[in-house]
Each structure stands twice: as structure tokens, then as C-alpha cells.
N, C-alpha and C positions, 0 to 999 in steps of 0.2 A: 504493500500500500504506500503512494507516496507520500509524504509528509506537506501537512494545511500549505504551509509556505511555497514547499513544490506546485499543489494547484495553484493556490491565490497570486504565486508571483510569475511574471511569462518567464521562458526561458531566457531571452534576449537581455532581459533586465537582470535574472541571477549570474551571468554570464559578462556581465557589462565589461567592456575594456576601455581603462578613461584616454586612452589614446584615440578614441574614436570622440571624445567626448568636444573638442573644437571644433569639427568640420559638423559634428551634430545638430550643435547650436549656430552655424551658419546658415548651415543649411533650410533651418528652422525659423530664423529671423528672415532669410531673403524671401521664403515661401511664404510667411505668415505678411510682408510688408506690401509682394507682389500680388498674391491672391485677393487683398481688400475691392480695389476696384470690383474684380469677378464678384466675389462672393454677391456682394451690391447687386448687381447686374440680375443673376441667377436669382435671388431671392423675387426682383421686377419680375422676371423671364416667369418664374413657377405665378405671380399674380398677388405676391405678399408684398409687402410692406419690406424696406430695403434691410433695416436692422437686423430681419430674419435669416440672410445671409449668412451674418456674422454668427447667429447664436447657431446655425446647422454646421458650421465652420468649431465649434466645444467641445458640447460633450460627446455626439457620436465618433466626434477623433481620438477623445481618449481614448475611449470605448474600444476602439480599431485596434489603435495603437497598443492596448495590452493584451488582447485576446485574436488579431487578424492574421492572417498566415503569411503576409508580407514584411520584409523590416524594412522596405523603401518606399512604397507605395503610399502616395499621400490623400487620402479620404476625405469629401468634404463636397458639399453643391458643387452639381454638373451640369451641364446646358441640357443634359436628355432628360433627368430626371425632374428637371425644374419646365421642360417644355408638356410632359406628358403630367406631371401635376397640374400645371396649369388647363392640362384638355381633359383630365380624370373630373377635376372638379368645374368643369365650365358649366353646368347647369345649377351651382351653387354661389354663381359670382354675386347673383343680386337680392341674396338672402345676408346682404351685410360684410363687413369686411370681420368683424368678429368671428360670428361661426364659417367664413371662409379658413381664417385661419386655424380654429379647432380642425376641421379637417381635412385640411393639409397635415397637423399631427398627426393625426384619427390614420391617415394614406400612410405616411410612414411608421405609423406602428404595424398595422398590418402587412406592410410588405416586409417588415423587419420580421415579425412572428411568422409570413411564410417561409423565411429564408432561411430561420432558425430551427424551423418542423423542419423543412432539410436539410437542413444540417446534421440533426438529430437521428434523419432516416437512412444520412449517408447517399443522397443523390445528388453530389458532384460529378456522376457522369454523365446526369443529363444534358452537361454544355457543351459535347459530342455531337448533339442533334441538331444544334443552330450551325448552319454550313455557313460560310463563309460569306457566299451571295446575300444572303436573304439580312446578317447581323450589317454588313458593306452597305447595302440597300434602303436596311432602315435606319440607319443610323445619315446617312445622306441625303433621305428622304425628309427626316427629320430636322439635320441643318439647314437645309433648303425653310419648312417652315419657322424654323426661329429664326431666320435671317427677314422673313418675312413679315413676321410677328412685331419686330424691331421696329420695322414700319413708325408704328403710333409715334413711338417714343421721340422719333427724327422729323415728323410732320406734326405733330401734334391732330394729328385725325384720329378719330376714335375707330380702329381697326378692331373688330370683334368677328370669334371663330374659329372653327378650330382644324381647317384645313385650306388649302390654297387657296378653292376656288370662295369660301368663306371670306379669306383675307380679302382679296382682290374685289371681292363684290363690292364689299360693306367699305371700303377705301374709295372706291370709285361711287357710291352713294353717299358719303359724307366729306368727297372733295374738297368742299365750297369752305371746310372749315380748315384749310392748311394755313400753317401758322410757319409764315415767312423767315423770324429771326428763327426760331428753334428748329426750322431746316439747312439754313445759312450753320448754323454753331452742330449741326449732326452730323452734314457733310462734310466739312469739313475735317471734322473730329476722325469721322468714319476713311477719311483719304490718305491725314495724317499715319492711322494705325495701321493701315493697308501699308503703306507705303515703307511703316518702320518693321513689318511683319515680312513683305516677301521681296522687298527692293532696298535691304541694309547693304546689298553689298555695296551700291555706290551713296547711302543714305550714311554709312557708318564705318565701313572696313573701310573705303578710299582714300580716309585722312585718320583712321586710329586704329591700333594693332588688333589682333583675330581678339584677343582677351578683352580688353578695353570697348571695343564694339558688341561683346555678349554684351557686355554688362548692359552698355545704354541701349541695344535691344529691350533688355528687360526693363529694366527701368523708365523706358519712354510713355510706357500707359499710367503710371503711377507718377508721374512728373506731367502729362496731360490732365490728370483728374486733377493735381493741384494748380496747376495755370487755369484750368478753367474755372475754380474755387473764386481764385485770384479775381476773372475778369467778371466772373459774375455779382461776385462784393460791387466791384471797382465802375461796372453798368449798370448796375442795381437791373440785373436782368429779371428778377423775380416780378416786378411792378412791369417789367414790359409784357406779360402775361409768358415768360417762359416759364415751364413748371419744373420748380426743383424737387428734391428730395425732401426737405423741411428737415428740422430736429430730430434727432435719432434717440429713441430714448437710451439715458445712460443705465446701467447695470447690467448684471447677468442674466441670462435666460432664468425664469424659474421654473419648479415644478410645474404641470400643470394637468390636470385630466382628462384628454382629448374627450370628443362630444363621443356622447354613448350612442350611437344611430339604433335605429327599429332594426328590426330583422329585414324588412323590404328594403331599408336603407344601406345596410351589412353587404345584402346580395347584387344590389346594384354598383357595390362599390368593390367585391369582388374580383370580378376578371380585369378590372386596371391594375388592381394590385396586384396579381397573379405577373399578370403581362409586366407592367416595372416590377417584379421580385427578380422575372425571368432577365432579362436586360441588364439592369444592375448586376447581377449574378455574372453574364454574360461580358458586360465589359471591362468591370472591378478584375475578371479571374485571368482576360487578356493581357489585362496592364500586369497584374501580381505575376502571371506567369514566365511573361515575357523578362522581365525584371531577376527572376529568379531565375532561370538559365542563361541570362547574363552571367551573374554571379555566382554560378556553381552553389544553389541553395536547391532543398526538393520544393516542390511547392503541393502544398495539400487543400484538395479542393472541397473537402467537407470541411475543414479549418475555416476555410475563406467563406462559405456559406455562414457559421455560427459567425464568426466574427462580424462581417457584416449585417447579421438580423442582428445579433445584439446591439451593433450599432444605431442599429436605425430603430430598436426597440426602446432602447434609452433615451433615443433624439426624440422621438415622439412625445416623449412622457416630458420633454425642456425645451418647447418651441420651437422645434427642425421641425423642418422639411425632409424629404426622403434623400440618402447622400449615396455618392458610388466612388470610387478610384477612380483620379480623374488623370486622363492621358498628358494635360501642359504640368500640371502641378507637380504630378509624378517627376516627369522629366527634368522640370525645374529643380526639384527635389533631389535627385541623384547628379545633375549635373553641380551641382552645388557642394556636393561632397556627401549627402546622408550616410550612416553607415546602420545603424538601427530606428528603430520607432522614437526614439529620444528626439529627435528632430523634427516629428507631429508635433509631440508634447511641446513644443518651443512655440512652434508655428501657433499653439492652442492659448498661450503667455502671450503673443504679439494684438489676436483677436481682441481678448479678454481686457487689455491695453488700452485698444481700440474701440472698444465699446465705455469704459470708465472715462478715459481724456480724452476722446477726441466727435464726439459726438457731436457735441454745436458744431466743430471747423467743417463739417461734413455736409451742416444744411443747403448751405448754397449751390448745392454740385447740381447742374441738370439735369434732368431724366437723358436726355439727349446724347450726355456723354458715356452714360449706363448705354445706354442703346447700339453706339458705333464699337462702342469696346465688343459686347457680343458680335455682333453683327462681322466686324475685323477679325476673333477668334471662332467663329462657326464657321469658317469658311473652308480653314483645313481640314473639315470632315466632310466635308463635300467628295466622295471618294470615286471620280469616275473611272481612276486607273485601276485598282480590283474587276471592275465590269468591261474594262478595254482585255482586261490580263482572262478572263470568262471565257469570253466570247473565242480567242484561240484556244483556248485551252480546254474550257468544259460548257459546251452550251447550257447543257441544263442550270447547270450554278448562274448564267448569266440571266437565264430567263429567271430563276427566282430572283436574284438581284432587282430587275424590272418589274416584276412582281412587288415586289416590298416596296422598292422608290413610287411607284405610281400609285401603290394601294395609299401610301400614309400619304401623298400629296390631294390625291383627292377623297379618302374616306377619314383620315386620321389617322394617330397614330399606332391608334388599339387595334383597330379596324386593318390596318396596312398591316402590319406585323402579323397579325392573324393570316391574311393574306397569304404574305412573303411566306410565311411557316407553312401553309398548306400545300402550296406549290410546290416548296423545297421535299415535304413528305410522298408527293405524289409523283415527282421527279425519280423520286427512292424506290419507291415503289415500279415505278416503270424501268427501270434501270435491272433492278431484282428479279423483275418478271421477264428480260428479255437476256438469260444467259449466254454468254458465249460458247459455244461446243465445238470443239474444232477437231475437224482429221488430222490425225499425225502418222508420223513414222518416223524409223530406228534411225539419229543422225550417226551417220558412219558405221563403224563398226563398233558402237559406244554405248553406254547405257541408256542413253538420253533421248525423250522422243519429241518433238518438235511438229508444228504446225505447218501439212504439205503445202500451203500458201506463203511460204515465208522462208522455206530451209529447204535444203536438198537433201532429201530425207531418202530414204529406203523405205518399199512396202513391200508387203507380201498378201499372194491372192488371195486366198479364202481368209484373211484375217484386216477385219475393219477396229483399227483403235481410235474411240472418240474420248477426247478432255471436257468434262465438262468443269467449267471457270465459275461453278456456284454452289454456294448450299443451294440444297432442292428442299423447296417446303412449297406449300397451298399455293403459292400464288405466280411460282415458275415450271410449276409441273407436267403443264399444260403444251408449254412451251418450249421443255426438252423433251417431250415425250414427242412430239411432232416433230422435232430437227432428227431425231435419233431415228425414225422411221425417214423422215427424208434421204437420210445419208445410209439407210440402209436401201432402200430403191434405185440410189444413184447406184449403188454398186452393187450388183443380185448375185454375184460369186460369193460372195463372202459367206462363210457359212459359222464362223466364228467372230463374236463379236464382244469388242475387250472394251469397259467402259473404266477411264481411268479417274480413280476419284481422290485425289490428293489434294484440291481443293476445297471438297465438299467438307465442311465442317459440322451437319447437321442433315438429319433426313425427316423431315415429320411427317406424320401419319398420313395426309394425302399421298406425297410423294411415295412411302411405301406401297402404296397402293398402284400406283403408278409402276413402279418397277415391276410389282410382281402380276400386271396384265400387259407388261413389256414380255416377263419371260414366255409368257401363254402364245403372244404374240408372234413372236419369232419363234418357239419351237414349232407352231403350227406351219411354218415355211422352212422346217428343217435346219434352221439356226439354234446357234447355242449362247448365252449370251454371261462371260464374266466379269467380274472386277477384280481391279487390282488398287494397290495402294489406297486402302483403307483405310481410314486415323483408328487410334481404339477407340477415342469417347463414340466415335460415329458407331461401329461395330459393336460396344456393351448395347447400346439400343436396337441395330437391326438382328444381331446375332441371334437370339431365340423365332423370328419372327418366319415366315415364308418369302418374307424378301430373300434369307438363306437357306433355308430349308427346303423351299422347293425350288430353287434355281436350277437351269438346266446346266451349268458350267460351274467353275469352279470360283473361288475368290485367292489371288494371289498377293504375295507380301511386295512386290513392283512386277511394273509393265515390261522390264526385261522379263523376271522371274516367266512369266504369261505367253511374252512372244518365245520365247525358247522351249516352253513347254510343246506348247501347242503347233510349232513348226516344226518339232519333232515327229510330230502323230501325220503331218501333211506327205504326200508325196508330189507337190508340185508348188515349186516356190518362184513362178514366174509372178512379175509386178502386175498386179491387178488393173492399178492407172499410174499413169506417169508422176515423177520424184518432183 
């Protein structure tokens, strides 16, 4: 049994090396000084009030930071989870901004409680099933609309909705109210961070070293939030009707009770959370993963589940919003030096800072410059190179890609995802059901049998050997048991027929069924039909069955073992069809 201390304290912490302990706290202070603007931002982006940034930026970092499977990985408001909060809860915008915010709690406790039943149930493998296309897809889908979303904040038109063609409408029906300076101070704003984001190299490197030009990369959105602090005091922009942020209340997040919903209110609010549990789950384990095979660390994916439900179970219960690992923060984070969780925990001191001192300096900031700042970082998730890299390489992943991007632009984001996922499963599915079987024969005089389309292979007459390139279950059975008779009509010599199963790693009970009206099949045309290369697990299951017991051939341990058997019993070894 381990001792209390062992559970209660992580191992990262009992383990501590203080030589890790400066680049820590650097790393800790640049992230906690850098992320303020976001956090702001994302707080607007989910439909809260800006302050709530800061308080989901606490205590689920602690949270992370002492129980998350990652030691680099920085936790804390994402642009996805702050966009799909905002469309979870869009039919409760005008029930007040209070009970909005209860349930934006109420969302992340629940998605934090689902992550944690899995965690609990050990299905970290289900981030297997999100393919590549369909996670590319919606996540692009999704920058597209928060880029879009951004809208109000840079026009001052009242954009409402929760998919493109919603934005676009309701923009173009409320035209008449664009508000001229606080497009003048977005555009701008939004030009400036483009510009310091993907054109530093002649904005930055042309006149300061590679080192010195990180820095003021980073530091260029957080030196704009303060100039425009600056110009807004200094124009009294508030009185020209630009809308700021106002007063930021000072203090810590408190406890608080998220709203207790009905039961019809529980269920309605279910499959968003599902959907954000799955996502979070899906992006947090990208980042944590990726991170840890950098670093020669394991990464455990049922860790990563508890760690973040507990995170977002606690945020819930302290004024968050739903949180994930976020891909710049991370970055920032390790490129910074982190070396364990001690450098959340800093970033979590810089917050907590930020919320006690600096809450009036904050009022005057425009909605506007929240707005360009996302709008300038959603832009590298716009990921059309994944779907250019599809498209050669795997159609079906490109069509769920297009799937997920078009489902979430024009149904949402819950809506899209669902989508994307269905496609991606039936893609699965159609792939499964359409096995490869291929003719082979002996390469050389060697043990190895290869595909006569492709190798110069050897055959021999009466003996037809097929690969089949799949487990055989329900829903491809159909479809080898058809090729297998095709390739047995192409070629009506063959009176021996060797079915090579080195791939098959499973036969279920259709399939059984299948083989043994294959064997009926072919003895009735005076064929005989065996296998070779077996797995055991496959064979503990067919071995008692009449898939063996009535077979008209034999089952051999390889397809050499088979051909040499049985080309012994032949008296004529001319090639049947051409090598």
C-alpha cells in the first residue's frame, strides 16, 4: 500500500530537482504575463464577462498541474472550448447574464464529471476513433467560426448565432449599426497582430537577433493591449461610444454552486457536454502527447482523462468555464524552459496578481482589441494542409475532413462534429467491408508468397493461394466470400485451394458460417479448400467449430509448409496462369 503522502503528493513534486527550479519560474511568469490578453479574449469568445478568463486560468491549473499526466503542458481557456460554450449555451443568453454564467459552470462541471467516469472506466482508447480528418476538420471549421464571431466585437454590430450562415445573416441585417471608430481601432489592431504573427521575419529578425525577435514576437500583443489602454484613457474612447471592458472585479474566484437544472434541462444539456468532454479529451491528449515523446516521458491516457475532469470539476465548482491544453500556451511554455508542473503553478501567482492589482488598469481596454487578438490567433488553426496532405494520400480521411469543416460551418459545432464522426465511422466501415484478397505465388525459390500483380512470382496448377488482408467478421463476409469464388472461376484447374490467413486476426460467427458453406461449396466442384498461417487466438475460437472439423483440407502452420505439401500429392506442376 503506498503511503497518504505517496497518493496526496504527485510524483513530479516528491521528485523535485531545484535545478529545474529557475527556468520553472520563467517559464511560469512569461506564460502567466502572455496569456492575460487570451484569457480576456476567450472568456468574451465563450459569452462571459472578461474577468472569467482569468478565474478559469486558477484553480483548474492547479488542479492539472498536481494530478494531469503532462509536466509541460499548460491548461487553461481555449478558443474551442470557449466557442462551443458559447453555442452549448446560446438559447440561455437572454435569460440574464447571471444564470448564463451558472451554466457555463453547471457545462464544465459536467464535462469535467464525464471525463472523470472515464477516466475511472479506463477509456483512453477511445481517442483512437477520432481520425485525423474529421479532429483537422473540426477544429478548422470551428476557427473559421470564431474568426467570424469576432465580427461584433471589431464592428460593433450585434452578430448573433451560432453558425456561419447565422453570423452572416444577422450582420448583414443589422448593418446600419457599424460603429466606424471601433472598426478603425479592430482593424487595425487585427493587421498589427497578423503582421507581428506571420511577417516577423522582416517585422522583427531584419534588425534584431533570432533571440531578441522571439521575445518581441511574444510580447507584441501584450505591449498592444497596453498602448491601446494608453490611447483609450488619453481619447476618452469610452464616451465616443467604443465599448470597453469596464472594471474587472478585484478578488479571487469563489466557491460557488453551479445552477441545479430539471432533469429536461440535464438532458438537453447533455450531448454538448459529451461532445466538449470528447474534444477536450481529444486535443489536451494531442498536445500532452506530443510533448511527451519529445521528451522521452510515457504518456498515460487514462491519467490525462482524470486529471482533466478533475480539473474542470473543480473549475466548475470556482467560476470556470470548461478548460483544455492549449497548443500556443503549451509551446510558449516549453519554449520558455518549463521543466515540471511548477511553472502552471507560477503562471497560476501571475493570474491571481492580476486579478488583486490590476483590475481598474484593465477597464479601458476595448472589446475590439479582445477581438483582433483572437481573431490574429484562430487563424493558425485554420488547417487546410492536413486536407491538401488527404486528399493524396487517403481520400476517405479527406472527405470526413469536408464533412466536419462544412457540417460545423453551416449546422454548428455539435451538429458538425456529429457529422464529421459519422462519416469518419462509415468510411470505417466501408473500408472493412471491402477487403483486399489477393492471388499470390512462391517469390523464387523462397519462402515468401507475394501478390501475382506486383512480383514475379511462381504458381502452380491445381493450387490457387489467396491473402486475405482482413479480419472476417458480419460485415466483410459477404464480400470475401464473393472474391474467393470469383478467383476460383477465373481459374477452374485448381482443385486445391490454400486460403492464407496471417492477417486475419478475428473470425466471428457470421464469417464462420461463411467458410464452412465455402467448404460445401467447393467440395461440391471437387475442390478442396485449406488454410495456412493461423494466429492461435484466431484458432482457440474456430478450432472446436466445423469451420475445422468439417473442412475438406487441411490447416497448415505456413503457406510454404501447404505448397510443398500439397505439390507433392500433384503430378503436374505446369503454371496454371502467367508469373
Amino acid at each position: 500500500m503506498p503511503s497518504i503522502a505517496a497518493r496526496l503528493i504527485p510524483t513530479w513534486l516528491r521528485q523535485y530537482q531545484l535545478a529545474a527550479l529557475p527556468t520553472d519560474v520563467i517559464a511560469g511568469l512569461v506564460v502567466g504575463v502572455l496569456v492575460i490578453p487570451q484569457s480576456l479574449g476567450y472568456a468574451v469568445l465563450a459569452g462571459l464577462p472578461p474577468v472569467y478568463g482569468l478565474y478559469a486560468a486558477i484553480v483548474p491549473v492547479i488542479v492539472y498541474a498536481w494530478l494531469g499526466s503532462s509536466n509541460v503542458q499548460a491548461v487553461g481557456p481555449v478558443a474551442i472550448t470557449a466557442i462551443m460554450t458559447a453555442s452549448s449555451l446560446h438559447s440561455y443568453a437572454d435569460r440574464g447574464a447571471e444564470h448564463y454564467i451558472l451554466m457555463a459552470s453547471l457545462l464544465a462541471f459536467m464535462v469535467g464529471a464525464l471525463l472523470w467516469i472515464a477516466g475511472r472506466l479506463r477509456l483512453g482508447w477511445i481517442m483512437q476513433f477520432i481520425s485525423r480528418g474529421v479532429s483537422a476538420g473540426f477544429i478548422s471549421g470551428a476557427a473559421v467560426l470564431i474568426f467570424f464571431s469576432q465580427l461584433k466585437y471589431l464592428t460593433a454590430i450585434p452578430i448573433t448565432g451560432n453558425s456561419l450562415i447565422g453570423y452572416l445573416s444577422s450582420m448583414q441585417l443589422y448593418r446600419y449599426l457599424l460603429h466606424p471608430l471601433t472598426l478603425i481601432i479592430g482593424v487595425v489592431a487585427f493587421i498589427l497582430l497578423v503582421s507581428n504573427r506571420y511577417a516577423s521575419l522582416w517585422l522583427w529578425r531584419s534588425w534584431l537577433s533570432d533571440n531578441y525577435a522571439k521575445w518581441a514576437e511574444r510580447l507584441f500583443p501584450l505591449i498592444l493591449l497596453l498602448v491601446a489602454i494608453l490611447f483609450s484613457m488619453l481619447l476618452d474612447w469610452s464616451a465616443r461610444d467604443v465599448a470597453t471592458i469596464g472594471s474587472i472585479p478585484q478578488g479571487l474566484p469563489t466557491f460557488i454552486i453551479p445552477h441545479v437544472p430539471s432533469f429536461q434541462e440535464a438532458l438537453e444539456l447533455l450531448p454538448a457536454a459529451g461532445l466538449m468532454a470528447l474534444i477536450v479529451f481529444v486535443s489536451s491528449s494531442s498536445v500532452a502527447s506530443t510533448y511527451a515523446r519529445r521528451r522521452g516521458e510515457l504518456f498515460d491516457a487514462n491519467r490525462e482523462l482524470t486529471g482533466l475532469g478533475l480539473a474542470n470539476l473543480t473549475g466548475g465548482l470556482f467560476q470556470s468555464f470548461t478548460v483544455a491544453g492549449g497548443f500556443s500556451r503549451t509551446a510558449i511554455n516549453v519554449d520558455s524552459g518549463a521543466k515540471t508542473p511548477l511553472a502552471s503553478l507560477v503562471t497560476v501567482v501571475v493570474m491571481i496578481a492580476a486579478l488583486i492589482a490590476f483590475g481598474n488598469a484593465l477597464a479601458p481596454l476595448p472589446y475590439a482589441i479582445l477581438g483582433a487578438t483572437i481573431m490574429a490567433s484562430i487563424i493558425g488553426l485554420i488547417d487546410f494542409a492536413t486536407l491538401k496532405s488527404a486528399r493524396r494520400r487517403d481520400r476517405l480521411d479527406a472527405v470526413s475532413y469536408i464533412a466536419a469543416f462544412i457540417g460545423v460551418l453551416i449546422f454548428g459545432l455539435n451538429t458538425g462534429l456529429i457529422i464529421g464522426l459519422m462519416v469518419s465511422f462509415a468510411s470505417l466501415i466501408w473500408q472493412s467491408s471491402q477487403p483486399h484478397v489477393a492471388v499470390v505465388g512462391q517469390l523464387g525459390g523462397t519462402g515468401h508468397f507475394r501478390n501475382i500483380n506486383r512480383h514475379d512470382v511462381v504458381t502452380f496448377e491445381r493450387l490457387l493461394m489467396l491473402r486475405i488482408d482482413e479480419s472476417l467478421f458480419f460485415g466483410n463476409t459477404e464480400s470475401v466470400h464473393r472474391r474467393i469464388l470469383q478467383s476460383v472461376r477465373q481459374y477452374p484447374q485448381a482443385s486445391e485451394i490454400i486460403l492464407i490467413m496471417a492477417a486475419v486476426n478475428h473470425i466471428d460467427l457470421t464469417a464462420q458460417e461463411m467458410l464452412m458453406t465455402l467448404t460445401q461449396e467447393l467440395a461440391a466442384q471437387n475442390k478442396r479448400l485449406h488454410f495456412s498461417f493461423v494466429k492461435g487466438p484466431v484458432m482457440d475460437v474456430i478450432a472446436a467449430t466445423p469451420v475445422i472439423t468439417e473442412l475438406s483440407g487441411q490447416v497448415f502452420m505456413s503457406t510454404l509448409e501447404a505448397v510443398t505439401t500439397l505439390k507433392d500429392e500433384m503430378t503436374n506442376t505446369a503454371p496454371l496462369y502467367p508469373s
